[in-house]
N, C-alpha and C positions, 0 to 999 in steps of 0.2 A: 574743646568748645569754649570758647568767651564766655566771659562771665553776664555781659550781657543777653545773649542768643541764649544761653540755658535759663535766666531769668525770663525769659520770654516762652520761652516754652514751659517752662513748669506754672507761669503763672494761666495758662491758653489750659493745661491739663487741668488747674485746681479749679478755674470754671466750671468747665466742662465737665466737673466731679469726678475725674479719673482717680482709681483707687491706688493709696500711698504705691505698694507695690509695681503696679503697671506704670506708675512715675517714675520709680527709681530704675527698672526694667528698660525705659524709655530713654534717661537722661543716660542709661549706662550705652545704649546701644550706640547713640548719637555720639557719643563719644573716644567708645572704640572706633567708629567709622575714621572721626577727626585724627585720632592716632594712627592709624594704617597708612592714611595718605601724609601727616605730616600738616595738616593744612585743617582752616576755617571751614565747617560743613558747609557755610554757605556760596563758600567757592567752587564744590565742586560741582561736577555735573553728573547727568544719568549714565553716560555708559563706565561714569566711574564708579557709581554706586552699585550699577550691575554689576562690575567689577568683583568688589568686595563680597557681597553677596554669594557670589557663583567662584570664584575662584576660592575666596580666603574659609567664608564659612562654610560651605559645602564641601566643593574638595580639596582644600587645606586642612581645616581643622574636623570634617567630617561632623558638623553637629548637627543633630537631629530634625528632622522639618518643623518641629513645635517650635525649638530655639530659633532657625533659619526666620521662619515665621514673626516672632517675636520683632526680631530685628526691623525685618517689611515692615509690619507695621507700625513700630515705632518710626522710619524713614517717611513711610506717607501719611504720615499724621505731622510730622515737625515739617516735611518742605509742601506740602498740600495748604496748611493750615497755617504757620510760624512764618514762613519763608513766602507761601501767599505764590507757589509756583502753579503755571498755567496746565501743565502736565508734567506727569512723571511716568516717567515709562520704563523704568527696573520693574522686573517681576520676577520669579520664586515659580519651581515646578510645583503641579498641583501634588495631594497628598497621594500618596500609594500604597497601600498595604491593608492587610485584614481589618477589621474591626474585634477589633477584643471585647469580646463580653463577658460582664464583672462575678467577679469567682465570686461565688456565695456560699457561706455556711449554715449548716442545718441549725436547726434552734436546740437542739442537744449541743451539736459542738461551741453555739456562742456561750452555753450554759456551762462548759468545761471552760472557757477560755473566760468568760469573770473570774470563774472561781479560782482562776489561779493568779489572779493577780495579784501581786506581790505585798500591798498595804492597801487600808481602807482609801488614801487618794486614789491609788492606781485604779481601785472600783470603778470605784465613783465616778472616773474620768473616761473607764470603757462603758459602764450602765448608759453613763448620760450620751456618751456616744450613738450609744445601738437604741436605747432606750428612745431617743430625741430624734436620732437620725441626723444627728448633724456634722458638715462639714470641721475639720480639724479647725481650721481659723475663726471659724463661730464657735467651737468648742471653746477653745483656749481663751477667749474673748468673755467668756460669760462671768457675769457682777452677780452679786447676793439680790439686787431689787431687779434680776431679771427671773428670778424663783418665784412662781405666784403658786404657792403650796395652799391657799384658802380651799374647803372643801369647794366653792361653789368656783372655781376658778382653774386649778390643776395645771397649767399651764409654762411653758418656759419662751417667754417673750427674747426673738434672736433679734440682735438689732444691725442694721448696718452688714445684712449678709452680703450673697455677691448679688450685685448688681446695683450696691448700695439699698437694696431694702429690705425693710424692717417687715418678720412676720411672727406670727407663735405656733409652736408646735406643740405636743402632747407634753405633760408628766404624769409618766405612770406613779403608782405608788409604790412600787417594787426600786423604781430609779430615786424616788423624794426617801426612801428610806436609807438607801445608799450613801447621798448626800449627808442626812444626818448625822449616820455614822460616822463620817471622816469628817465632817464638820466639828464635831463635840471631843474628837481629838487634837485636829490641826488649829481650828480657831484661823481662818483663812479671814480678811476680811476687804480690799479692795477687788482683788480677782479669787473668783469662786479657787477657781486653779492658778495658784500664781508662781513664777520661778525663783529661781533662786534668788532673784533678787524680789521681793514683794512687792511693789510701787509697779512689777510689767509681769504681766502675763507667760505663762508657761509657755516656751518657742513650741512651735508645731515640729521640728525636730524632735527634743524631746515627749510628746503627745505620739510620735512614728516609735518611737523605741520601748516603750511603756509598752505597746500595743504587740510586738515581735517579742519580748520576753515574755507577757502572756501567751501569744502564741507556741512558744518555745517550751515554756512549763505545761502546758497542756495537753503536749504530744500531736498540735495541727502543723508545726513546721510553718517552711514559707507560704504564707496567705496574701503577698499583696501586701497592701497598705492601709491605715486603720481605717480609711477611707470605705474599705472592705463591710466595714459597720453598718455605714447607713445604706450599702446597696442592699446589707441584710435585712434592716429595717423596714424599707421601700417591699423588699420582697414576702416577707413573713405577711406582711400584715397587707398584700395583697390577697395572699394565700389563704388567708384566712378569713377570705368575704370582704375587704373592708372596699369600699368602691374609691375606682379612681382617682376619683374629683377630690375625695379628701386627701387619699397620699401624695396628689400633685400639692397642696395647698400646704402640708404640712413638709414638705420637702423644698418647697419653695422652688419650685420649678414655673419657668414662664411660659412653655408648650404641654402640653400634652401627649405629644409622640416622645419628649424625655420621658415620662413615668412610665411611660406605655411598654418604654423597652425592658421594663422591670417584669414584662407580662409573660416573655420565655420560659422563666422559671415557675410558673405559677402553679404549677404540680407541687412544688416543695410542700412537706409537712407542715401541717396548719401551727400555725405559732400563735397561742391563745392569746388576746389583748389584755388578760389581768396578767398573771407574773411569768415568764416564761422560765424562771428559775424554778420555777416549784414542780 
């Protein structure tokens, strides 16, 4: 793609407030399109992009319909929108297959799986997870003035979640005691969790593997993904009386039939709202 035409669309995304990620997603898809053919995207036409589409990512490379997906709508976002086309008529089979409903663990086995994490960050980093309920990239993202530890206050202010917004969720005192701890050793100070380089944030890679060797030391085996936290989150603390409206509000959820689906499990053992380590 020209260097003009991808200026033009990443500056139509940075508008539009599309998040860095679904950018980079976007400018990459456009691009493998441009290399397939050889050619300017803005030369080609629809039954060439079906093309690609249907031949190369489906059944050439066999990749998945989220990926397949991706691509679509990176295509009818840049020639709908950048390109300013009257119709576009490439389309993508609809999705097919089960819905998978999210593996949850009991509040004994989350309580096995802190405690085996490996140093006071590693805690700290699964507390705040299941403790917060939050997403890996809101996790890894979090700054020391987004800790609001005042008695009157308790809170862990997420900023810029998905959907680009900003909400707050709980801090328990079981998860601010946690922080301490690793705090008063590590001495972290632009990102709460930051990588190895300190100026960026811990990848969410590593936040995935933190999370599988606690599970590993623990004796739970493959659990999914640390994502697996805050479905436990969502769930416990339905379980345990807390009404809806607040677990959509601190999950950050924009419907209510998302939280809602957390309502399957709601037999699970009550997970009490002070420390569930104890």
């Amino acid at each position: 793609m020209s260097s003009p035409l991808r200026d033009r669309f990443t500056r139509y995304m940075v508008l539009r407030g599309f998040a860095p990620k679904t950018q980079v997603a976007y400018l990459h898809a456009i691009s493998d399109l441009s290399r397939y053919f050889g050619r300017s995207p803005d030369q080609l036409s629809n039954d060439q992009i079906q093309e690609f589409l249907h031949k190369e990512l489906i059944e050439a490379r066999k990749r998945s319909w989220s990926t397949v997906n991706v691509y679509f709508s990176a295509f009818r976002c840049f020639y709908r929108n950048v390109l300013n086309w009257d119709q576009t008529r490439f389309t993508i089979p609809p999705r097919v297959g089960r819905h998978r409903k999210p593996v949850i663990l009991s509040p004994e086995e989350v309580k096995r799986l802190l405690h085996a994490a490996s140093n006071s960050k590693h805690r700290a980093l699964l507390c705040t997870a299941y403790g917060a309920g939050l997403r890996v990239s809101e996790l890894v993202n979090l700054k020391p003035e987004h800790i609001e530890s005042s008695p009157d206050r308790m809170m862990i202010r997420v900023e810029q979640g998905k959907g680009n917004k900003d909400r707050y969720t709980v801090l328990f005192d079981w998860v601010l005691d946690a922080l301490r701890v690793y705090w008063r050793e590590y001495r972290p100070s632009l990102w709460i969790f930051p990588g190895q380089d300190p100026r960026r944030p811990l990848d969410t890679h590593t936040a995935l593997a933190v999370y599988k060797q606690a599970c590993t030391r623990a004796g739970l085996g493959h659990r999914r993904g640390i994502h697996t936290l805050r479905h436990c989150f969502a769930t416990h603390l339905l379980g345990s009386g807390v009404d809806i409206y607040t677990v959509k509000r601190l999950l950050g959820h924009v419907s209510l039939s998302t939280t809602a689906g957390y309502l399957h499990v709601s037999t699970v053992r009550q997970c009490p709202l002070g420390n569930p380590l104890d």
